[in-house]
NUMARZA-329980 format. One record per residue (C-alpha): x, z negated, y; residue in three letters; residue number from 1. Coordinates in steps of 0.2 Angstrom, whole numbers, plus 5000, padded with zeros to 4 digits. Each point is the difference from the previous one (the first is absolute). Layout:
+------+------+------+------+-----+
!   xx !   zz !   yy ! code ! pos !
+------+------+------+------+-----+
!    X !    Z !    Y !  ALA ! NUM !
...
+------+------+------+------+-----+
This chain:
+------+------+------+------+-----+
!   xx !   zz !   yy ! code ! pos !
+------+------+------+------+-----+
! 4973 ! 5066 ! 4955 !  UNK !   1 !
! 5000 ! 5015 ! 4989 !  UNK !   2 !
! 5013 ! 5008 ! 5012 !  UNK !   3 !
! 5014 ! 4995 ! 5012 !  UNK !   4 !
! 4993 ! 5000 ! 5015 !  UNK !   5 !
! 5008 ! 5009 ! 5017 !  UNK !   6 !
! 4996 ! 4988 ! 5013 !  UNK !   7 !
! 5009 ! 4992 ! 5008 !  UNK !   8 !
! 5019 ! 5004 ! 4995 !  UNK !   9 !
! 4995 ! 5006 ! 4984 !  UNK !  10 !
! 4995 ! 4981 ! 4994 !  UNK !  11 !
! 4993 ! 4999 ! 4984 !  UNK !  12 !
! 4994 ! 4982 ! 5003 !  UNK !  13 !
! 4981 ! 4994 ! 5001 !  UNK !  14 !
! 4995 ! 4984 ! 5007 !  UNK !  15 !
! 4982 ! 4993 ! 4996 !  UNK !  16 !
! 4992 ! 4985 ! 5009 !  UNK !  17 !
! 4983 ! 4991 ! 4999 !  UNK !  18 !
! 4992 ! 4984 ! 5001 !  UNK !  19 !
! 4999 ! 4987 ! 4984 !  UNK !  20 !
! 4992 ! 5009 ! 4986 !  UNK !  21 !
! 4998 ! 5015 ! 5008 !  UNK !  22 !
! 5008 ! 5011 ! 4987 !  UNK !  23 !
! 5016 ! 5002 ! 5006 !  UNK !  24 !
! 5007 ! 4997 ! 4982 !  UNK !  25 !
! 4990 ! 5009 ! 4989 !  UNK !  26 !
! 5002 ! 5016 ! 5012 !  UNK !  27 !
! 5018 ! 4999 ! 5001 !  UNK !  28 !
! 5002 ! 4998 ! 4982 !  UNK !  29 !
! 4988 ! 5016 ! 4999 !  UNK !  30 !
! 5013 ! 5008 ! 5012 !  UNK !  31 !
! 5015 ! 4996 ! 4989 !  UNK !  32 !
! 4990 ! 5005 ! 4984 !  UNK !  33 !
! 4996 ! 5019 ! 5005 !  UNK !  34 !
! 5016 ! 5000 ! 5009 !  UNK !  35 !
! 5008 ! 4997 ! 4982 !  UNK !  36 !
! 4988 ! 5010 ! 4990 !  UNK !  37 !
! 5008 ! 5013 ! 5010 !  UNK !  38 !
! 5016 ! 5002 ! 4988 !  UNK !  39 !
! 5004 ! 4997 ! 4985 !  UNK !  40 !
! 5014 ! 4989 ! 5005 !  UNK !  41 !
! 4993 ! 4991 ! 5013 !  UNK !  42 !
! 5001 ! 4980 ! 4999 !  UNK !  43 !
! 4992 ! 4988 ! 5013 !  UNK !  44 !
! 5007 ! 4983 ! 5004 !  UNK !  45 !
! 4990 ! 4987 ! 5011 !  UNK !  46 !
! 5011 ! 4987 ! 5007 !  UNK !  47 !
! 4990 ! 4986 ! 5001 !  UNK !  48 !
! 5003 ! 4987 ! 5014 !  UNK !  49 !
! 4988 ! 4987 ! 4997 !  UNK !  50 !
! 5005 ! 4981 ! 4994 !  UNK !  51 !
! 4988 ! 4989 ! 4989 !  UNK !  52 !
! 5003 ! 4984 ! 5010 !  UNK !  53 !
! 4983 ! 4993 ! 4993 !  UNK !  54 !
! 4987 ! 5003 ! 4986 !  UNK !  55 !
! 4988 ! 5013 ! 5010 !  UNK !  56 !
! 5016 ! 5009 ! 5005 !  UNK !  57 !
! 5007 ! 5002 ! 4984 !  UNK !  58 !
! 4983 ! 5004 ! 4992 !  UNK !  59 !
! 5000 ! 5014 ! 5013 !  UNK !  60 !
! 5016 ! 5009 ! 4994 !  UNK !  61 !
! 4994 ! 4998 ! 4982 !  UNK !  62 !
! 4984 ! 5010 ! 5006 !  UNK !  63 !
! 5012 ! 5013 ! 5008 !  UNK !  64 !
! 5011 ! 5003 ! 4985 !  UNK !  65 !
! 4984 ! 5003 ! 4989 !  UNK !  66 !
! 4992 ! 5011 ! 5012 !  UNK !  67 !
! 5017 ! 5010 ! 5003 !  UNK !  68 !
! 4998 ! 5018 ! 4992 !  UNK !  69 !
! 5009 ! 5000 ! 4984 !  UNK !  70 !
! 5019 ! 5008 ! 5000 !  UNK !  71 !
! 5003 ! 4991 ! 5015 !  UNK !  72 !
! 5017 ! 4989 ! 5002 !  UNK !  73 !
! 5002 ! 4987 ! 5010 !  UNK !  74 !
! 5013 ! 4990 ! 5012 !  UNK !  75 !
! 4998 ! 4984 ! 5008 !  UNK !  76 !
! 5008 ! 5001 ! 5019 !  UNK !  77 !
! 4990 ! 4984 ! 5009 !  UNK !  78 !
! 5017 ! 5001 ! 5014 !  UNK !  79 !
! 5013 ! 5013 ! 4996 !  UNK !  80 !
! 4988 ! 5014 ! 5001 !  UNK !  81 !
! 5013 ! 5015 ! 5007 !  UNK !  82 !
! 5011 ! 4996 ! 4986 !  UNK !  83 !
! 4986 ! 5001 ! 4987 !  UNK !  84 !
! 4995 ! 5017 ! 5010 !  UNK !  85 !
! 5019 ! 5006 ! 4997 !  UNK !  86 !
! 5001 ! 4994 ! 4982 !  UNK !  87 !
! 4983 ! 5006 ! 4995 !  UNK !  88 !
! 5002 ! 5017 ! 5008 !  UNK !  89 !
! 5003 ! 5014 ! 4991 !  UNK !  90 !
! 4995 ! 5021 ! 5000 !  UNK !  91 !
! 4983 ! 5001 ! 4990 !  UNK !  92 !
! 4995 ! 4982 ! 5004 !  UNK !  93 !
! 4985 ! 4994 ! 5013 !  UNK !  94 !
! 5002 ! 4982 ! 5007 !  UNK !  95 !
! 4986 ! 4989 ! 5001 !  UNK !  96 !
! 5006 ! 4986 ! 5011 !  UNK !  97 !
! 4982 ! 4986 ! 4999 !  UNK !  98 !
! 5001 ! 4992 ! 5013 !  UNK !  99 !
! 5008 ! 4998 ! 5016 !  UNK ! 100 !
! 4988 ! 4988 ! 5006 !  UNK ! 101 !
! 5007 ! 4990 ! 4986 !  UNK ! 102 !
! 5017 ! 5004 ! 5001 !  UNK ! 103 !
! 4998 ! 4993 ! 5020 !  UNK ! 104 !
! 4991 ! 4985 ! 4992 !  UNK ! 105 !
! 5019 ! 4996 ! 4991 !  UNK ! 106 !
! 5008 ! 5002 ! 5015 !  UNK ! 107 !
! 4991 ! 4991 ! 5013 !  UNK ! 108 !
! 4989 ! 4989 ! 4989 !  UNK ! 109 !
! 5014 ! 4993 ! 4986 !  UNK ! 110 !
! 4994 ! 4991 ! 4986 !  UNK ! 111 !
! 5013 ! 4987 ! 5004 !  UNK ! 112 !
! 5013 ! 4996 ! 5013 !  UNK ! 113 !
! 4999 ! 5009 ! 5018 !  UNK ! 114 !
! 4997 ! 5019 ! 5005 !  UNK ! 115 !
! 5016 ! 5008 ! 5005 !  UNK ! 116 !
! 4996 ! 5013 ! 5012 !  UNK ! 117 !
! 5014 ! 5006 ! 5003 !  UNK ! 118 !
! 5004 ! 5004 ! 4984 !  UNK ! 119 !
! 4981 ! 5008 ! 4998 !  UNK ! 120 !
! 5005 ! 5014 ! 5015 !  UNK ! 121 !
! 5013 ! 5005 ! 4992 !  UNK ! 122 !
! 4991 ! 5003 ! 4983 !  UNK ! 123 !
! 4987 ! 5009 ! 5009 !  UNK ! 124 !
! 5013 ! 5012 ! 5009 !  UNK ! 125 !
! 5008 ! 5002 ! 4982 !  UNK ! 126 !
! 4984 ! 5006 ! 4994 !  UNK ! 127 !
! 4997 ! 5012 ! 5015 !  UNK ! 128 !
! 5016 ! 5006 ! 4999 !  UNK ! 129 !
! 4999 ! 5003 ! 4981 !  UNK ! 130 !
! 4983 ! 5010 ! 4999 !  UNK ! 131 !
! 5009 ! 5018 ! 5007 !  UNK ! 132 !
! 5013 ! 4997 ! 4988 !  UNK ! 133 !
! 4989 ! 4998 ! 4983 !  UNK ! 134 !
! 5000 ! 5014 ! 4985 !  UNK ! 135 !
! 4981 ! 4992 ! 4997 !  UNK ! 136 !
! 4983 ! 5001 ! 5012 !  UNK ! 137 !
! 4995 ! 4983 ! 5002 !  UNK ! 138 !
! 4980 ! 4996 ! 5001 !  UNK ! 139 !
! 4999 ! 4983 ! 5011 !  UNK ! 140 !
! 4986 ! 4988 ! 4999 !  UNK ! 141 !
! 4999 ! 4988 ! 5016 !  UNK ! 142 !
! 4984 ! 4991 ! 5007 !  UNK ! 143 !
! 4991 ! 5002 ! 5018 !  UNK ! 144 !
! 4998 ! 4983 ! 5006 !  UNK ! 145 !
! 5001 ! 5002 ! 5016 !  UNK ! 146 !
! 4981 ! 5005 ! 5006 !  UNK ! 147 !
! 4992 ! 4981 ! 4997 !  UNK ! 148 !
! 5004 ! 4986 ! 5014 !  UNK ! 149 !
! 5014 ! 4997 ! 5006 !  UNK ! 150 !
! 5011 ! 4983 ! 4986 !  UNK ! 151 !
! 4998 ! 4984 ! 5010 !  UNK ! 152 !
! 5016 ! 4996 ! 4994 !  UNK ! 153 !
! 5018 ! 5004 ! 5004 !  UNK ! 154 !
! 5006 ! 5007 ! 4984 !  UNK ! 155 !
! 4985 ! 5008 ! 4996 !  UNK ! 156 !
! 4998 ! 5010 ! 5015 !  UNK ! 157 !
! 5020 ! 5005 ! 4999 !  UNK ! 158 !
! 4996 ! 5006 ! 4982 !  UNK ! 159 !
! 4984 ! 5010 ! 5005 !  UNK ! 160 !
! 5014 ! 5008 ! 5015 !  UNK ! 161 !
! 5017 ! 5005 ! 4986 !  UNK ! 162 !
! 4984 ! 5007 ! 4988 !  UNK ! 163 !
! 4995 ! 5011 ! 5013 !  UNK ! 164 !
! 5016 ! 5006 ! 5004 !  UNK ! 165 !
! 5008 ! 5001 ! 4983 !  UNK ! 166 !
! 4983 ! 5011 ! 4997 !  UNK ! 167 !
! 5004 ! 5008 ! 5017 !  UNK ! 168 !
! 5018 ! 5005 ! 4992 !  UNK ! 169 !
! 4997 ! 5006 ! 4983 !  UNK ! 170 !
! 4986 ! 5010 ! 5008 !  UNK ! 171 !
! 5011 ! 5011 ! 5010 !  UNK ! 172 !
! 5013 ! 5003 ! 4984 !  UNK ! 173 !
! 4986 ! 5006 ! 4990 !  UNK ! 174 !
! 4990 ! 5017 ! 4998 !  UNK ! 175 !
! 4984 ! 4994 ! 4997 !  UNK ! 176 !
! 4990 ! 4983 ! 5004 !  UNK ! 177 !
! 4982 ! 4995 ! 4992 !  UNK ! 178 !
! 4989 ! 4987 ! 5005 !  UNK ! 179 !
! 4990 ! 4992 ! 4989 !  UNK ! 180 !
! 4982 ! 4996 ! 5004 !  UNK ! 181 !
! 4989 ! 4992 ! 4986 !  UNK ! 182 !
! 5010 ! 5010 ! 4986 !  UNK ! 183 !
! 5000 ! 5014 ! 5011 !  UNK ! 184 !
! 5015 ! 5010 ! 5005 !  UNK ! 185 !
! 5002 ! 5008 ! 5018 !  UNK ! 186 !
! 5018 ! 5010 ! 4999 !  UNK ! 187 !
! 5007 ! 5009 ! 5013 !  UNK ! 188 !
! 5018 ! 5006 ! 5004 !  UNK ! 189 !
! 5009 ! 4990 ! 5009 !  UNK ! 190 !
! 5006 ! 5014 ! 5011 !  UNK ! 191 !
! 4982 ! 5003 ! 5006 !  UNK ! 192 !
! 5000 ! 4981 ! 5008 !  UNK ! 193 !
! 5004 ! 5000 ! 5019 !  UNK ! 194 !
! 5016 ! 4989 ! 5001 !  UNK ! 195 !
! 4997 ! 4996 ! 5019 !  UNK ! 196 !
+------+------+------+------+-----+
């Protein structure tokens, strides 16, 4: 992301998937770092998604916000992730919104109480309808989960389906999207993918 990229509609957003440890962190931190080494007064902000519902899961984010390249601010947004993307946003910042599989997670997987899916299509088309507005790029992480067996359960298999399709969307708003496959990344324009 050392430049704003032309495709498509001029977006300046990039979108990296993978599967679990497959880098897609560390290479989207590396984007956000060159990108800000770019100017003098750059910043980069991640939003972080995630919720520490347990002890590995909190023990997870701590290893995160070690590893996070110094300089770098944070801003939690488990739920209200278009109105962190507007508050956040800013000429001379890069978002680093990690992750949307987690942010899903919130929605459809709540730590307490019942998932409200209603309300989780409208904060997904907030987001979408945010991303053309924003002063900043946006680095994405997401995972790919959908290339093992298909969930034996219900809920499973409709979380594998939205992931796919939140990916599918946040695809098409960006310029570029990279794959990661054992720490390394496969980018390409999105404008080079066939849409049919």
């Amino acid at each position: 992301m050392d430049h704003v990229p032309t495709a498509p509609s001029s977006s300046p957003h990039h979108l990296v998937v993978g599967g679990q440890r497959s880098g897609k962190s560390r290479h989207a931190e590396a984007l956000a770092r060159r990108w800000r080494d770019g100017g003098a007064e750059r910043g980069v902000v991640v939003v972080a998604t995630a919720l520490a519902g347990d002890d590995e899961m909190r023990a997870r984010i701590e290893r995160h916000q070690r590893e996070r390249p110094a300089g770098f601010s944070t801003v939690e947004a488990p739920l209200n992730l278009a109105q962190a993307l507007r508050e956040a946003s800013a000429p001379g910042r890069l978002l680093l919104v990690d992750c949307l599989t987690l942010w899903l997670t919130n929605w459809l997987m709540p730590l307490s109480g019942q998932p409200d899916h209603q309300a989780w299509e409208a904060e997904r088309e907030a987001v979408l309808a945010t991303l053309p507005t924003l002063a900043s790029p946006v680095v994405f992480v997401s995972n790919e989960v959908g290339w093992g067996v298909v969930p034996l359960g219900r809920e499973m298999r409709l979380f594998v389906d939205e992931l796919g399709w939140l990916n599918q969307a946040v695809a098409r708003r960006c310029a570029q999207l990279t794959l990661m496959v054992a720490g390394q990344p496969w980018t390409r324009a999105v404008s080079d993918v066939d849409p049919a």
